[in-house]
Structure formats: C-alpha cells, structure tokens
C-alpha positions as CSV (number, residue, x, y, z in Angstrom):
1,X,29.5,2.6,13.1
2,X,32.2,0.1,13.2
3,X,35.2,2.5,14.1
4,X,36.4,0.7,17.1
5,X,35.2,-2.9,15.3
6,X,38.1,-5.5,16.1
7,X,37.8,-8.6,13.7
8,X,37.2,-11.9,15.1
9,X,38.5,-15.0,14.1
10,X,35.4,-16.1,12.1
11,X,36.2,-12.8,10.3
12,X,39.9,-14.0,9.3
13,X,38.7,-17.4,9.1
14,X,35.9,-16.7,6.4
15,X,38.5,-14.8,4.2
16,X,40.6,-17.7,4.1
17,X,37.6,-19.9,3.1
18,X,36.8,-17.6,0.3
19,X,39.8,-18.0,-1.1
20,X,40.1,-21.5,-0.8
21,X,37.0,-21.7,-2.9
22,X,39.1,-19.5,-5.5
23,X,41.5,-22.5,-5.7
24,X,38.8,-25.2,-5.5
25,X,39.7,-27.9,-8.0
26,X,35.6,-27.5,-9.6
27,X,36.9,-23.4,-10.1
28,X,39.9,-24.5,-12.1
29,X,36.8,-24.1,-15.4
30,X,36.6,-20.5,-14.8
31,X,40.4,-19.7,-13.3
32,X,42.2,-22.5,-15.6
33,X,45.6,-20.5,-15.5
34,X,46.2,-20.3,-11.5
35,X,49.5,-18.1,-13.1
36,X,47.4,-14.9,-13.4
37,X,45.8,-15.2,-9.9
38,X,48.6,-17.2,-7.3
39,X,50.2,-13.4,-6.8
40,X,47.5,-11.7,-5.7
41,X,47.4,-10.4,-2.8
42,X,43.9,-10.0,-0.1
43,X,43.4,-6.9,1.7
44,X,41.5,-6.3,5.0
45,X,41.6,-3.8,8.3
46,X,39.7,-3.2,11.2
47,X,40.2,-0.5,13.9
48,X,43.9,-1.2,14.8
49,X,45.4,-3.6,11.7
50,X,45.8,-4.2,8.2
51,X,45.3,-8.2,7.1
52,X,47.1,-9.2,4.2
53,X,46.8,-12.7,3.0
54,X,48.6,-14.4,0.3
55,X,46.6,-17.0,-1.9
56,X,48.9,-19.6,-2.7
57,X,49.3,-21.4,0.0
58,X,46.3,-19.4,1.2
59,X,47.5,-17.8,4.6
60,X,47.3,-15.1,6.9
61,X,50.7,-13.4,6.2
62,X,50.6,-10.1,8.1
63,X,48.8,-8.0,10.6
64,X,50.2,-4.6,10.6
65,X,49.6,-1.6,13.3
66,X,47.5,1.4,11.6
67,X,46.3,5.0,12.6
68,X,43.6,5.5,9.8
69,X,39.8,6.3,10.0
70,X,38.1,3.1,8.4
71,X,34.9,4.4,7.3
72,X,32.1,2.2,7.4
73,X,32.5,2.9,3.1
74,X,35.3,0.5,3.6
75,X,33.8,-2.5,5.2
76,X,30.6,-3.0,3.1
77,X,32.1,-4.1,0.1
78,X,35.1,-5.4,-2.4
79,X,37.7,-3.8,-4.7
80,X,39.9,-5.2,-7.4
81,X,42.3,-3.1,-6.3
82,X,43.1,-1.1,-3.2
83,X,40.3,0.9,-2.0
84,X,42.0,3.7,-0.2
85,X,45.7,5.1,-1.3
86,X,46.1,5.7,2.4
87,X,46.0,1.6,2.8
88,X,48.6,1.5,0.3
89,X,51.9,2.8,2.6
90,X,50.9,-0.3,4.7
91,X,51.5,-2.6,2.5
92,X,54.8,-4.5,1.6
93,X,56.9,-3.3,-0.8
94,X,57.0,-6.1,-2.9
95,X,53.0,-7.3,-2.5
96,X,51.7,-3.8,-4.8
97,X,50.6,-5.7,-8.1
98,X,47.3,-7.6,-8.2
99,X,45.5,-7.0,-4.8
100,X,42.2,-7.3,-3.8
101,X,40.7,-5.5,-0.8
102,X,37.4,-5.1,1.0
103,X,35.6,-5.6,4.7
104,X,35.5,-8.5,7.4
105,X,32.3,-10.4,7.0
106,X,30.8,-8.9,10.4
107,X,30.7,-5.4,9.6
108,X,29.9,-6.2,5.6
109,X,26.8,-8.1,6.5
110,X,25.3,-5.8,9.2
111,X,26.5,-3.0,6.7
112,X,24.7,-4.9,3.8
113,X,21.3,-4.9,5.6
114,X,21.3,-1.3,6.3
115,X,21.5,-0.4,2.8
116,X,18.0,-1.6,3.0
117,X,17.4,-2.7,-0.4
118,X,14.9,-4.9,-1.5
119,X,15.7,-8.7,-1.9
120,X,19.6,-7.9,-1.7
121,X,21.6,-10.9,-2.0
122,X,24.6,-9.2,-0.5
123,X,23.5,-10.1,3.8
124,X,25.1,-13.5,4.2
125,X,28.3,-15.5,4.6
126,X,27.4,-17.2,1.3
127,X,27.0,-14.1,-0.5
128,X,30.3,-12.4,1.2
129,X,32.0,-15.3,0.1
130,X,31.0,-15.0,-3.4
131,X,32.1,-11.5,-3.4
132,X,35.5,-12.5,-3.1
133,X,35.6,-14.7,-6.2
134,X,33.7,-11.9,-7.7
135,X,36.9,-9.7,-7.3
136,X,39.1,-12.8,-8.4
137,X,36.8,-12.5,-11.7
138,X,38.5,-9.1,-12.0
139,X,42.2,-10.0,-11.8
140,X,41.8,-13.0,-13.6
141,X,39.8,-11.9,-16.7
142,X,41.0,-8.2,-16.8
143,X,39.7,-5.6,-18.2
144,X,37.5,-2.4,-16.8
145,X,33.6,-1.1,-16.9
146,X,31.2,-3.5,-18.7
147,X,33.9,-6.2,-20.2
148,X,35.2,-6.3,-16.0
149,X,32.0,-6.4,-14.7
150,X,31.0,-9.2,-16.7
151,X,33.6,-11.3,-16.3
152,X,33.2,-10.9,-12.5
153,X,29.9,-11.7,-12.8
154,X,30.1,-14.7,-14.9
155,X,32.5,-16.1,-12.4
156,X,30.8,-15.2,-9.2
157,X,27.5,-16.7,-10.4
158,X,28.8,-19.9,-11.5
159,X,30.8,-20.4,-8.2
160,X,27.6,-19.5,-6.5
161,X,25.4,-22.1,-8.7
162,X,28.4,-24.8,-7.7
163,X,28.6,-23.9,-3.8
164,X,25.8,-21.7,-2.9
165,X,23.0,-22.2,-5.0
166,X,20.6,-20.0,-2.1
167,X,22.6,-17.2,-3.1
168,X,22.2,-17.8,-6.9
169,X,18.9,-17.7,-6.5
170,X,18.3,-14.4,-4.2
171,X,20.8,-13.0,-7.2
172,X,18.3,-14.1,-9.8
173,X,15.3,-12.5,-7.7
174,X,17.1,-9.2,-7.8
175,X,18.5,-9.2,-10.6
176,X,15.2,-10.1,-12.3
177,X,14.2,-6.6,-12.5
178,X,16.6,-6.1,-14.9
179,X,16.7,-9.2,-16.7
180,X,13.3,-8.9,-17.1
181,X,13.6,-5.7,-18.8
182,X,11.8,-6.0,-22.9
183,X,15.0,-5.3,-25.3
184,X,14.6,-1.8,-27.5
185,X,12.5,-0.2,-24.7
186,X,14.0,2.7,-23.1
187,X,14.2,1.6,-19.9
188,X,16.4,-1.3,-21.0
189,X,18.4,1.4,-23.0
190,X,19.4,3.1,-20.0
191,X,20.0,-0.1,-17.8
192,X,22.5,-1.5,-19.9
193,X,24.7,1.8,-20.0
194,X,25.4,0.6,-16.0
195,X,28.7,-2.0,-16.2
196,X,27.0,-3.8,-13.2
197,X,23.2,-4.0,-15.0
198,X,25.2,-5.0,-18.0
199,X,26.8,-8.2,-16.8
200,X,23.6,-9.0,-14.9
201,X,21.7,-9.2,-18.5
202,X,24.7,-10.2,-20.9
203,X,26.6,-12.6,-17.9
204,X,23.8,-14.9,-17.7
205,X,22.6,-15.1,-22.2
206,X,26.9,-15.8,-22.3
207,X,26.8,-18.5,-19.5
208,X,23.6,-20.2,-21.4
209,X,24.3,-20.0,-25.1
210,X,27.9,-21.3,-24.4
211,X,27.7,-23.4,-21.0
212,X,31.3,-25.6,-22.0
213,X,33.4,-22.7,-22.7
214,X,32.1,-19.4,-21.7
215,X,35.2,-18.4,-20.0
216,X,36.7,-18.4,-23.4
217,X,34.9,-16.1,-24.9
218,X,35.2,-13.5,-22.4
C-alpha cells in the first residue's frame, strides 16, 4: 500500500516532536537519568530513504538513499530495536547501540485503522506520539517480555495522562477488557501469559499503589 509513500514534512516534523516530549522537563520523573537514553538513535524510511535522528539535540541527522521493499509491516508500528537486519547496513557505523525504529505517522495511522480493531487507540497523532516514548520505556528501563512491556507501558501511559489525556482514555476503553478481567478465572490466566496484556493489568495497580516512585520499582 505505501510502497511508493514519500514522507512529508509533517511526517519528519512529528518524529521530532515525539522526541522532544522524551526530553520534556515533566518526563525527567520517568527518564530521570537522560545518560541511558541521549545515545539513542531514531529510525525511519519511506520509499527512497532512511531517517536517522539523533535525540540530544534532537535533529534530523541523515537521509540516506535505499533500494529495499518497505512493507506496509514496517510502517504500522515501533521497535526498540531495528526492525529489519536489512535497515541495519544503512546505518552509520558508529550509531548501532540503542536505536529505536518504526513508520512515519501518515502511513502508521491509515495503517492503524485498517487493522480494524475495536476502540484502538493507536489512529492518531497523539497516540503515534505516545508510541515513541513507549519505545523510549524500552531503552530506558531495559529488560524483555513482561518486565519490558511494563515498563513501556508505565511510561507511555503516564506521558499520555500528562500530554494527551484523549489518548489515555481510548487506552483505558480498550484496555478495559482486560483490566476488567476477575483474577483466578481462566480467562485472566491466559491473558496475563501475553507481555502486552500483562503491563496493561500490572502497569496501571504499579502506577496507583505507588504514584511518587513507580519508576523505582520497575
């Protein structure tokens, strides 16, 4: 679908803003030790390029020539990480430690919605925006499966209850079929086996029972 897609400057533009909220002086409660997230590196591509950004200052650094396939897989969501090892040879030598990677917000959102899942809170800027401190979560906190997801969580929701409550809210109406689920039954069993069901249930009790120092005890 989005083979031929060519970002935009509102593309560009909105990764930058994400990661300005990264550094956003009322985010310094969750990412208190900028030292373990200043490195990283941002990812992005469209038809023709590879976009890396570097977060501190936060900046477009290059736009690199590519002949890969981007598969529409690519642009409708975020890795801690790199998503493909075939994005990997375009990258700088020296920028191969922490990265984050994932699509431009125009082919994330119309991507998004054609999942066409009920209530999903993953079809605005707000939401794409979030995503990216979601993946900041991961490099920051460490760690993989449920203790990863969790963390990510915990600091995606609170950035979204700070900046963009609407999306807090749409999170809480879908994650609601989960949090709703009665503990010891079987269905709640099986849902909490699922890293992202996990920090759903567990990333909210954590935020609640200890709303000073959560990030702590992760």
């Amino acid at each position: 679908m989005f083979n031929n897609y060519l970002a935009t400057q509102k593309d560009l533009k909105t990764v930058e803003k994400g990661l300005k909220f990264v550094l956003h002086p009322k985010m310094r409660f969750v990412f208190k030790n900028k030292s373990k997230i200043i490195n990283t590196i941002v990812v992005s591509y469209d038809s023709k390029f590879v976009y890396i950004w570097k977060v501190n200052p936060v900046k477009l650094t290059h736009k690199i020539l590519h002949d890969l396939r981007i598969p529409d897989e690519w642009q409708r969501g975020w890795w801690a990480g790199i998503v493909s090892k075939q994005v990997e040879k375009y990258l700088p030598k020296e920028n191969k430690h922490q990265i984050i990677s994932g699509g431009l917000l125009t082919p994330f959102i119309k991507l998004q919605k054609l999942k066409n899942v009920s209530n999903n809170p993953y079809i605005t800027e707000k939401s794409y925006l979030a995503t990216i401190i979601h993946e900041f979560g991961h490099i920051y906190f460490g760690g993989h499966g449920k203790k990863g997801e969790l963390s990510a969580f915990c600091a995606e929701y609170y950035a979204s209850q700070l900046f963009w409550p609407e999306h807090a809210k749409v999170m809480d109406k879908f994650d609601s079929r989960y949090t709703n689920l009665r503990k010891g039954t079987s269905n709640y069993n099986l849902a909490i086996n699922d890293p992202h069901i996990y920090s759903m249930i567990f990333g909210r009790k954590i935020m609640t029972v200890y709303p000073q120092t959560w990030p702590t005890k992760l």
